[in-house]
N, C-alpha and C positions, 0 to 999 in steps of 0.2 A: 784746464778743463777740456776734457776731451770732445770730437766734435760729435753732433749728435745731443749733448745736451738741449734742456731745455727748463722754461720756466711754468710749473705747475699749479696750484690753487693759491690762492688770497684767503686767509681766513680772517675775520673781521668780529668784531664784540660788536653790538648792535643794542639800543634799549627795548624798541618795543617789536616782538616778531612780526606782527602782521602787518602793521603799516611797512617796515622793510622790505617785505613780500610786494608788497603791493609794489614798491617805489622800483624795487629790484627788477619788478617783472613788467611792468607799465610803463615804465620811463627810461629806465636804461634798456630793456627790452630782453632780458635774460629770461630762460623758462627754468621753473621748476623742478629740480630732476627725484626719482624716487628715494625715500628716507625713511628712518625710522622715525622723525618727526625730534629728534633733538636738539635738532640742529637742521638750516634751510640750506642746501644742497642748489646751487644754479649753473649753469651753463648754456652752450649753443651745440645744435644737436644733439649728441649724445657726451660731449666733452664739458667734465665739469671745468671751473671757473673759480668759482667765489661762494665762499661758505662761511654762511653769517650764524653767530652765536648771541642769543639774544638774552637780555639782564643786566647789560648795562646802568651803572643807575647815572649816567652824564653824557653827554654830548661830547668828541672828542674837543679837549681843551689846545686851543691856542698857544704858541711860544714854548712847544714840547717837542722831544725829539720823535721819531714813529713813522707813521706812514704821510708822506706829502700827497701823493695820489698812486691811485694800480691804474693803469696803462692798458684798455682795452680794446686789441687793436683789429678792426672787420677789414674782409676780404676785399669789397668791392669802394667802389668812390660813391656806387649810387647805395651800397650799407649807410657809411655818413651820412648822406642827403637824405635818407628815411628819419635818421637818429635826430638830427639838428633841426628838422622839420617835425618831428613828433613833439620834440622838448618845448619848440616854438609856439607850434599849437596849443600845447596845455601850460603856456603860460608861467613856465619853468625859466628861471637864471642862466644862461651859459652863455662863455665867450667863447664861439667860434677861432681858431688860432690856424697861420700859417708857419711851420718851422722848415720849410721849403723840401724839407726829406720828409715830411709827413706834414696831413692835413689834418685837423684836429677840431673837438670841443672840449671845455670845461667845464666843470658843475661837480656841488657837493652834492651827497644825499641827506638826508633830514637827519642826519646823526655829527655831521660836517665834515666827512668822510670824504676824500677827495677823489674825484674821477676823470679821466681823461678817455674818451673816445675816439680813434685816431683809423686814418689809412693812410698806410705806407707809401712814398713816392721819392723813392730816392735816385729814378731815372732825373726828377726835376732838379738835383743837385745835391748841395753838400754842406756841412757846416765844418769851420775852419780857424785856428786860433793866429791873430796875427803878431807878427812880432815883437807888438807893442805888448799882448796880451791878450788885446780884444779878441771875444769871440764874436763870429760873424758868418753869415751864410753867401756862399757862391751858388748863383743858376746854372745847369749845366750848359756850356758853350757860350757863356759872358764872362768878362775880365771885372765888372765891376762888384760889389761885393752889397748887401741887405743885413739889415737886422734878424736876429735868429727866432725872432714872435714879431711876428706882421698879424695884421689883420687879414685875417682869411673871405676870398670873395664869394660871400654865401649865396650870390644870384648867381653865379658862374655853375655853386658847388648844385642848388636846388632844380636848377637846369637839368641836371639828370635825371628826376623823378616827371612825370606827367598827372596829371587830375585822377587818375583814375589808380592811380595806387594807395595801396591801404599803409596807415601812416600808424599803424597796430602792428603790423609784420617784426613779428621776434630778430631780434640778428642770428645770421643763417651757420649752418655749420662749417666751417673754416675760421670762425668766430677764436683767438687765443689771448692769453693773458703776453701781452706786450713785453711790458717793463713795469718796474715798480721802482718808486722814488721817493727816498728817505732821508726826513733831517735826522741828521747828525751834529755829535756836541764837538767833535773835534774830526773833519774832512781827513787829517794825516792819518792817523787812526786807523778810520776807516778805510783809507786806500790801502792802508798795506794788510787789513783784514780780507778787505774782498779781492783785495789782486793777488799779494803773495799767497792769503792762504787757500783761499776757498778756489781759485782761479780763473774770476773774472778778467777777460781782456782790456785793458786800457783804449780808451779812444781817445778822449777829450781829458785834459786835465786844465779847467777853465778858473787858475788862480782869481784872477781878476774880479770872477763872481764868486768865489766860494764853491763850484760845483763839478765833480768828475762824473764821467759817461765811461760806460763796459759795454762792452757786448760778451754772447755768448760762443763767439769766434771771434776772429784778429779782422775779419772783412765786412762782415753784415754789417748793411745802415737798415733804421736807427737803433739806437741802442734797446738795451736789457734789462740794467739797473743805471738809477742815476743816484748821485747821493750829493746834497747839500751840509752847510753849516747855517743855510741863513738865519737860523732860529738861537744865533750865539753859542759860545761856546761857555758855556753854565746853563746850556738848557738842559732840563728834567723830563726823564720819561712820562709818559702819560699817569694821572692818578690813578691808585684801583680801583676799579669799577668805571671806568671809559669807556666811551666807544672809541675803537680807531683797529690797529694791527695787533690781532691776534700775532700770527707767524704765517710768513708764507715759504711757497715750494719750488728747492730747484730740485729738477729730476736729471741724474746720470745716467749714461745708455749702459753701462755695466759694473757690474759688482766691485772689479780690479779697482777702480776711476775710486769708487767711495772709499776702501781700506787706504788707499795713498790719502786721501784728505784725511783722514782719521789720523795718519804718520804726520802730516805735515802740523794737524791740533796740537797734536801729542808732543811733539819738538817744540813746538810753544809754552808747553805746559797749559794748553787751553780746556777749559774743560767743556766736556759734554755729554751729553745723553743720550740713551739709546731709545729711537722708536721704532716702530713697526717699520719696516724695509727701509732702515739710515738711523740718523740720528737726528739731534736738537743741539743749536748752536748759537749763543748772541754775540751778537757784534759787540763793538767797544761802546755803544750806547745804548747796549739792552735789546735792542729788536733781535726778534724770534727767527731763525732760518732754520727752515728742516730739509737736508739734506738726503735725497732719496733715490735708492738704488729704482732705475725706471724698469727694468727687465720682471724684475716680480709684483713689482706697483699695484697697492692695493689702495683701495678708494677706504677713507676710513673719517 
């Protein structure tokens, strides 16, 4: 994967539009962006995000393979402290999470759709596999090692906001789609789909739990994509007509980048389709990737 890449929209089935509207825009704090109205279009300033398609007739269902959560990750530490303080307010579910390279919340949307809220802090250290197996987090400048989900110190994190900020304040433009993290019916599979073909970077290959980490280079913390098995290996794609993973977007900084993955499908005998600037690709467990040349990148 050449560098420059990056990771583009989240598209999502949804059942009811407006309540999604509402949830999308009021609680995760995403605005609206212009549409022809067939679909809801969101993001932070003028970068779309997440584009919800609504007519679902289910909830996403439980013990399937698909989206585990999209990974939305703000600039600032006092963006978090708006988010986990709005959520808190309106009396919304979430675990705040510490994974020492990033600070974090979790929460579904009313469809069960998974979301993660995150700011990055990977000056605070690192996550590390030991040679027992374990994975584990290092601080940076201590020998001793942490769990890699702590409990995150929400009066530390809300400290940064004061009485007099508006707990309405949309997430601000530097707002990007993180990572996205996907059960999988068989992790082997899928590693040699996202690393050999498509060319995610290997970080983490966390046997122990079932779960590998990519980046979109060989260096950046944290990760891109992350992909599980925890949901077995006999799980089943979502029903039709669910909510959950439409398909989401990785975008390549040039044309040469995509015609090579297209050669490396090709030597697989993988098949795939052609869309509007790339193509349409499923992994070994059915989930949607659309692979897109970024240079002519049309919003669609």
């Amino acid at each position: 994967m050449p560098q420059g890449s990056e990771l583009g929209r989240v598209h999502l089935h949804v059942t009811d539009a407006e309540r999604a509207r509402l949830f999308w825009t009021r609680y995760v704090g995403l605005q609206e962006l212009p549409g022809d109205g067939s679909v809801i279009e969101l993001g932070a300033g003028d970068r779309p995000l997440i584009v919800l398609y609504p007519g679902a007739s289910q909830r996403q269902q439980p013990r399937r393979t698909g989206l585990y959560h999209v990974a939305i990750h703000v600039p600032s530490r006092r963006d978090l402290a708006l988010l986990v303080a709005r959520l808190a307010t309106l009396e919304y579910r979430q675990a705040p999470t510490d994974h020492t390279a990033t600070e974090a919340t979790y929460f579904d949307d009313l469809d069960g759709i998974g979301i993660e809220v995150t700011f990055e802090t990977p000056e605070r250290g690192r996550m590390l596999i030991l040679p027992d197996g374990r994975p584990v987090a290092q601080l940076a400048g201590e020998s001793g090692y942490r769990g890699v989900t702590e409990a995150l110190d929400v009066e530390g994190l809300l400290a940064e906001l004061t009485p007099e900020d508006d707990l309405t304040t949309p997430l601000p433009a530097g707002t990007r789609i993180g990572h996205v993290h996907l059960h999988l019916r068989d992790i082997e599979a899928g590693r040699y789909f996202y690393e050999k073909l498509i060319g995610f970077h290997l970080r983490l290959h966390m046997s122990n739990i079932g779960m590998s980490d990519y980046g979109l280079d060989p260096v950046t913390e944290p990760h891109s994509l992350a992909i599980n098995s925890w949901n077995g290996p006999g799980a089943e794609p979502q029903p039709e007509g669910s909510a959950g993973l439409k398909h989401w977007e990785l975008l390549l900084p040039e044309e040469a980048a995509l015609q090579e993955l297209k050669g490396r499908l090709d030597s697989e005998g993988l098949r795939y389709d052609s869309v509007r600037n790339g193509i349409s690709v499923r992994d070994p467990s059915g989930n949607e990737l659309r692979v897109l040349s970024a240079a002519p990148y049309i919003r669609t």
